[in-house]
C-alpha positions in Angstrom: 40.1 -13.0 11.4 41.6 -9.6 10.9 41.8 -7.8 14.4 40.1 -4.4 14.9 39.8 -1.8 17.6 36.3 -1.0 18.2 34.6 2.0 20.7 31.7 1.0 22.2 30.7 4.1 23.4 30.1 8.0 22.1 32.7 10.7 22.4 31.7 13.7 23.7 31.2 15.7 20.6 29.1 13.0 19.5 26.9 12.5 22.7 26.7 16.6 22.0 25.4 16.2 18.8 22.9 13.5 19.8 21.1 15.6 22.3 21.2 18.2 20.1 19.8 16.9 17.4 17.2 14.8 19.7 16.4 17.8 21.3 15.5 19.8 18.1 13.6 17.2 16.5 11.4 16.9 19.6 11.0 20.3 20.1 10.1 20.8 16.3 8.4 17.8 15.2 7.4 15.6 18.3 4.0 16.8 18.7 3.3 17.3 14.8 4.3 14.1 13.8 0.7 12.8 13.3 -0.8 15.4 11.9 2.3 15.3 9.0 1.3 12.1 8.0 -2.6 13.0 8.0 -1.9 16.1 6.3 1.1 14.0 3.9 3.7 17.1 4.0 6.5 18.1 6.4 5.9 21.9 6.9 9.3 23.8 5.6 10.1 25.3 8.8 10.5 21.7 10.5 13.1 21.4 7.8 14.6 24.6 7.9 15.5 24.4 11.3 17.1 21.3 11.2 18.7 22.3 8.7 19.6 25.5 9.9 21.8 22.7 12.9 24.3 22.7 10.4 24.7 18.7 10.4 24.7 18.1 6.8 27.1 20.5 5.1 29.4 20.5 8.4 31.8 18.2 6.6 31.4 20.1 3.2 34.8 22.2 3.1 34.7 25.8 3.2 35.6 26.6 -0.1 32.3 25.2 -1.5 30.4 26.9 1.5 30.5 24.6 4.3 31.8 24.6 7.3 35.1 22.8 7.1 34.2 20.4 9.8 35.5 16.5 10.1 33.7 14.5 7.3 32.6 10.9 9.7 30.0 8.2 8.9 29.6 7.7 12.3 28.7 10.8 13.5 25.9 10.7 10.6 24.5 7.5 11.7 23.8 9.4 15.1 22.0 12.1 13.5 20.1 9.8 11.4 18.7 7.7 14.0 17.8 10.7 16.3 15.6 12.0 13.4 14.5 8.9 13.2 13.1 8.4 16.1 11.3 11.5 15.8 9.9 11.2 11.9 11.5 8.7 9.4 9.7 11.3 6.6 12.3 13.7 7.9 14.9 12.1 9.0 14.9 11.4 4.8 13.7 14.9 4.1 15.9 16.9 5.9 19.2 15.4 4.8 18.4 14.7 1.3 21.0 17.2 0.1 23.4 14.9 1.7 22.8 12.1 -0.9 23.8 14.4 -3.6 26.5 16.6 -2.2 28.6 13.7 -0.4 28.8 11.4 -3.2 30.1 14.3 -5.6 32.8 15.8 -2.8 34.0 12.3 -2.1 34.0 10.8 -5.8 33.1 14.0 -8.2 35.9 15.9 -10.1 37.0 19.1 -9.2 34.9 20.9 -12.0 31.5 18.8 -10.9 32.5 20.1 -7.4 32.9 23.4 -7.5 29.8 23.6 -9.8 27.5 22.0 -8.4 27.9 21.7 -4.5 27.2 25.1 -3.8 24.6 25.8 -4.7 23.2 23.3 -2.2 24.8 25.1 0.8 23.1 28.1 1.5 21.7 29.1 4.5 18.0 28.3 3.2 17.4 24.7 2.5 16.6 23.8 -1.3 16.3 19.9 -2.3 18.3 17.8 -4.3 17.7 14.1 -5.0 19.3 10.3 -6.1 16.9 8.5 -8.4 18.0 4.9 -7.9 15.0 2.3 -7.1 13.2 1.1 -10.3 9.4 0.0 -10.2 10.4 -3.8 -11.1 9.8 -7.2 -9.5 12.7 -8.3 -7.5 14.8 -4.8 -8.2 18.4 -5.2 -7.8 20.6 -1.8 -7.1 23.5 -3.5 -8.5 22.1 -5.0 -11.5 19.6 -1.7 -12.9 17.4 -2.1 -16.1 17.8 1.9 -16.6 20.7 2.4 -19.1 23.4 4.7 -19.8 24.5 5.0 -23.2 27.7 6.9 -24.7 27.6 9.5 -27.8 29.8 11.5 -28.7 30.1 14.2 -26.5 27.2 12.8 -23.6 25.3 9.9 -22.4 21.5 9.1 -23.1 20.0 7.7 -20.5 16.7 5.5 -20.8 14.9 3.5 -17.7 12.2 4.5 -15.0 13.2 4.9 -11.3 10.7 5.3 -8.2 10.6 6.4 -4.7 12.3 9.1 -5.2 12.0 11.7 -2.8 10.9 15.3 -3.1 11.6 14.9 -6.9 9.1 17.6 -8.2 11.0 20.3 -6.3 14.6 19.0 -6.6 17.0 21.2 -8.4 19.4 18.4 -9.8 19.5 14.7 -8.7 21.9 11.6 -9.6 20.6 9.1 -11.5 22.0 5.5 -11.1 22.5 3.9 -14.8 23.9 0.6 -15.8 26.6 1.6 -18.5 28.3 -1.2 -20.0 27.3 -4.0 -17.3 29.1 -1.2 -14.7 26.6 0.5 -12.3 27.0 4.9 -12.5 25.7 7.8 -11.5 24.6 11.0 -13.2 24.1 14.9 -12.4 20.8 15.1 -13.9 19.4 18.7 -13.9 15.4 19.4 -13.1 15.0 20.9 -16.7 16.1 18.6 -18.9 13.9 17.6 -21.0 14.9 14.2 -21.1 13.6 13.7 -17.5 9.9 13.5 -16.9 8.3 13.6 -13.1 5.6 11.6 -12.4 2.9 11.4 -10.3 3.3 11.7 -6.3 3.7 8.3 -5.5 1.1 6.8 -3.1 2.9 4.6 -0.7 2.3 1.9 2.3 4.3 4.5 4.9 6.2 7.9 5.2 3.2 9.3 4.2 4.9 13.2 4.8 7.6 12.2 2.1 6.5 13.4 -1.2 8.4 10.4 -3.4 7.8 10.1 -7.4 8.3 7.9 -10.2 10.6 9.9 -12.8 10.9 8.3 -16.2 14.3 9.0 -18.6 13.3 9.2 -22.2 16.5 9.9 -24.4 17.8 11.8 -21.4 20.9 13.8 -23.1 24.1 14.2 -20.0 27.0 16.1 -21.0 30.0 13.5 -20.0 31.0 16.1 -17.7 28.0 15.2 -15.8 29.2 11.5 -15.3 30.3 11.6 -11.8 33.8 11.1 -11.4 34.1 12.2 -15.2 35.3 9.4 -17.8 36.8 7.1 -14.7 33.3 6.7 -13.5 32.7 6.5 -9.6 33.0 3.9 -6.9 29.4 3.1 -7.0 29.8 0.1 -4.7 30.9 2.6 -1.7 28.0 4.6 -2.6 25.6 1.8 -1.7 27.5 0.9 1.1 26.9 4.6 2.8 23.4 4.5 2.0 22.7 1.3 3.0 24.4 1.8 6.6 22.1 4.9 6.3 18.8 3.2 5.9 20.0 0.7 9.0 20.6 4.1 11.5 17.2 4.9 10.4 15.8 1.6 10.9 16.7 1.7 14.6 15.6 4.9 15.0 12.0 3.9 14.1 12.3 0.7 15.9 13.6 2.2 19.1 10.9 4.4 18.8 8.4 1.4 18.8 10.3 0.1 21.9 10.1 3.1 24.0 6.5 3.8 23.3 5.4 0.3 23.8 7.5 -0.1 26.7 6.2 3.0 28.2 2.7 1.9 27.8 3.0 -1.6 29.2 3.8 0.4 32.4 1.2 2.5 32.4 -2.0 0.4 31.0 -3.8 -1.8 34.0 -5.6 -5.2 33.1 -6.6 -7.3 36.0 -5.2 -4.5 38.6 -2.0 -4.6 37.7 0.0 -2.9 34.5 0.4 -5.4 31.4 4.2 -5.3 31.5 3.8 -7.9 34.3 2.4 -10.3 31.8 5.2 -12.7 30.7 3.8 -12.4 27.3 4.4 -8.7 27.3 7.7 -8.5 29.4 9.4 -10.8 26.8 8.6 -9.0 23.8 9.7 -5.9 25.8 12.9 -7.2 26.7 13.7 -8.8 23.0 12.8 -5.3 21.3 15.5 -3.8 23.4 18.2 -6.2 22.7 17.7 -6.0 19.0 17.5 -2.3 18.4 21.1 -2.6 20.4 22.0 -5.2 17.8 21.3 -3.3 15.1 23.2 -0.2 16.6 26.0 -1.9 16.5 25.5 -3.6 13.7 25.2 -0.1 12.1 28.1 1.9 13.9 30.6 -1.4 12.7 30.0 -0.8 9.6 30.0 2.9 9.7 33.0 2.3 11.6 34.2 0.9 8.6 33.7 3.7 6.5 35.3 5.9 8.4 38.5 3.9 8.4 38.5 4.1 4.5 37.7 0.4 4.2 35.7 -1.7 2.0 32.2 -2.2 4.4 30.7 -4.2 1.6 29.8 -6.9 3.9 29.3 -4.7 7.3 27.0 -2.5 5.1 24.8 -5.3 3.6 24.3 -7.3 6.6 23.6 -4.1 8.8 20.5 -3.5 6.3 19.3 -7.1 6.4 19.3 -7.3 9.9 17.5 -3.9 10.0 15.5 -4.6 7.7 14.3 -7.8 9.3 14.1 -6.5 12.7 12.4 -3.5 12.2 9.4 -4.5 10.9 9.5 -7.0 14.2 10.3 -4.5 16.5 7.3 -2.8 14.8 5.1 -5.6 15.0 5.8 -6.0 18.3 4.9 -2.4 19.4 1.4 -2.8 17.4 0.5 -6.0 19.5 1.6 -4.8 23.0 -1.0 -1.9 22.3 -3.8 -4.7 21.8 -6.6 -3.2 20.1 -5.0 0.3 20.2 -1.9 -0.4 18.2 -4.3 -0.4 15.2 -5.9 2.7 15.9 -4.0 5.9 14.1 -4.1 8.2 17.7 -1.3 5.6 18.8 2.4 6.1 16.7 3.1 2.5 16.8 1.1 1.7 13.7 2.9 4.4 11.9 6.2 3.3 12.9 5.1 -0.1 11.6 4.0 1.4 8.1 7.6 2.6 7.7 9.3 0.2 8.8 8.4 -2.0 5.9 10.5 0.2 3.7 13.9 -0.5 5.5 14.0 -3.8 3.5 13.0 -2.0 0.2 14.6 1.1 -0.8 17.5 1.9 -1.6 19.6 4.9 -1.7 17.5 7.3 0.0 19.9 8.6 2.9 23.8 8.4 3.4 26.7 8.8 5.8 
């Protein structure tokens, strides 16, 4: 096996940007996390200011109206889980133009770059989207049923996508399309009238998300809108940067779990004495910890990866199984150390247990 160097540990800068980030989102959010997912909408300002951090177009180069700063997956998967572990509805929110702008200044041409990237980068935050699930029964992000079609001068796009998020008020979005058995992806602007936005999607969790189903009819793309132009893009590294995404996020909400359950078993008496001197209770507590450090790692290896310019194909895929997998235990295991509580909506754990579910599901939805 190949041998590689790996840091365990944060640098500086990036133990900075983790307590900043932690710091804002539990300033901003921490105590209004409940009432986002009664009320089902993030408030713009709890945006706005993380936004207004500077974490997502850091790495966006100055000429397009970022900041010029060192592009790294790893540093990204730090942000994401520290959102995370505030709100997983805005961990996705509040990056979103991240899923559009990265994949067109790593893979775009220069023309779709200059175009279309900044208008995304001004000081206030404005949306922008990737449509890629699609409302199917075992859906398949490498095989899609939506299809991409060449004539003439553009592509005509046909197929149905869900989940995807804050759809209604994004400006432009990429559309994944199977073109010729080869998976794409497509600067689709809000007005065309090949696109149609559905309904707001009712889902399981991340009730604060507004996510839609969005339906292509004869959806005319000039071929300038093809990203990467007529060579196509490298859609496999796409899904490998979102799908080490959707893992940081999955141990965000799962350390989450962890540290409220943990906290409670210390605090909540039975029988004169806290509950975290059950057995029961203490094992559970101690295997939630050593997983959401599994999956960390499992994560940063992969995003490790990235940053080295290699293929993560496999790091990427198993880092989202596992988080997938473990999350919604994690999860569980925060619901039943609350007993009767965990199922009550005052406690956070059933929340982080709602979203959890969709670690294993979407796809697509974040990125480093």
């Amino acid at each position: 096996m190949e041998d590689r160097d790996f840091s365990f540990g944060m640098s500086e800068e990036q133990r900075t940007m983790k307590e900043t980030v932690g710091r804002l989102a539990k300033s901003v959010v921490s105590d209004s996390t409940h009432d986002m997912d009664e009320k089902r909408a993030i408030p713009t300002e709890f945006i706005q200011k993380v936004w207004d951090l500077g974490a997502t177009i850091s790495a966006i180069p100055e000429e397009f109206g970022g900041y010029g700063m060192e592009y790294s997956p790893l540093m990204n998967t730090i942000i994401l889980e520290e959102l995370a572990f505030c709100d997983m509805s805005l961990a996705i929110a509040a990056t979103l133009p991240s899923t559009f702008m990265f994949p067109i200044l790593e893979m775009g041409t220069d023309e779709q770059k200059k175009k279309y990237i900044p208008l995304y980068c001004d000081a206030t935050y404005k949306p922008c989207t990737v449509a890629i699930n699609e409302p199917r029964f075992k859906f398949d992000a490498i095989s899609l049923e939506t299809k991409a079609e060449k004539k003439g001068n553009a592509y005509v796009l046909n197929g149905k996508k869900c989940f995807v998020p804050m759809a209604k008020d994004a400006g432009h979005m990429l559309v994944a399309a199977n073109l010729d058995g080869a998976m794409n992806l497509f600067i689709v602007a809000k007005d065309n009238p090949g696109l149609k936005i559905g309904e707001r999607e009712k889902n399981i969790g991340m009730y604060a998300l507004e996510t839609y189903g969005v339906t292509l009819e004869n959806c005319e793309v000039p071929a300038s809108d093809r990203l990467g132009g007529e060579q196509g893009c490298d859609y496999a590294r796409f899904l490998q940067k979102s799908r080490t995404a959707i893992s940081a996020i999955g141990t965000g909400i799962s350390r989450a779990s962890f540290e409220y359950a943990r906290d409670y078993s210390k605090e909540r008496q039975q029988f004169g004495e806290p509950i975290a001197f059950r057995q029961a209770i203490a094992f559970m507590i101690a295997e939630m910890a050593y997983e959401v450090d599994a999956m960390r790692l499992m994560t940063w290896k992969a995003a490790s990866a990235l940053e080295a310019g290699r293929d993560a194909k496999r790091e990427s895929y198993l880092s989202k199984l596992y988080a997938g997998e473990m999350t919604m235990k994690i999860t569980d295991y925060g619901v039943q150390i609350l007993g009767g509580h965990g199922f009550i909506r005052d406690h956070p754990v059933e929340r982080y247990y709602r979203n959890g579910r969709g670690i294993a599901v979407l796809e697509g939805m974040a990125t480093v």
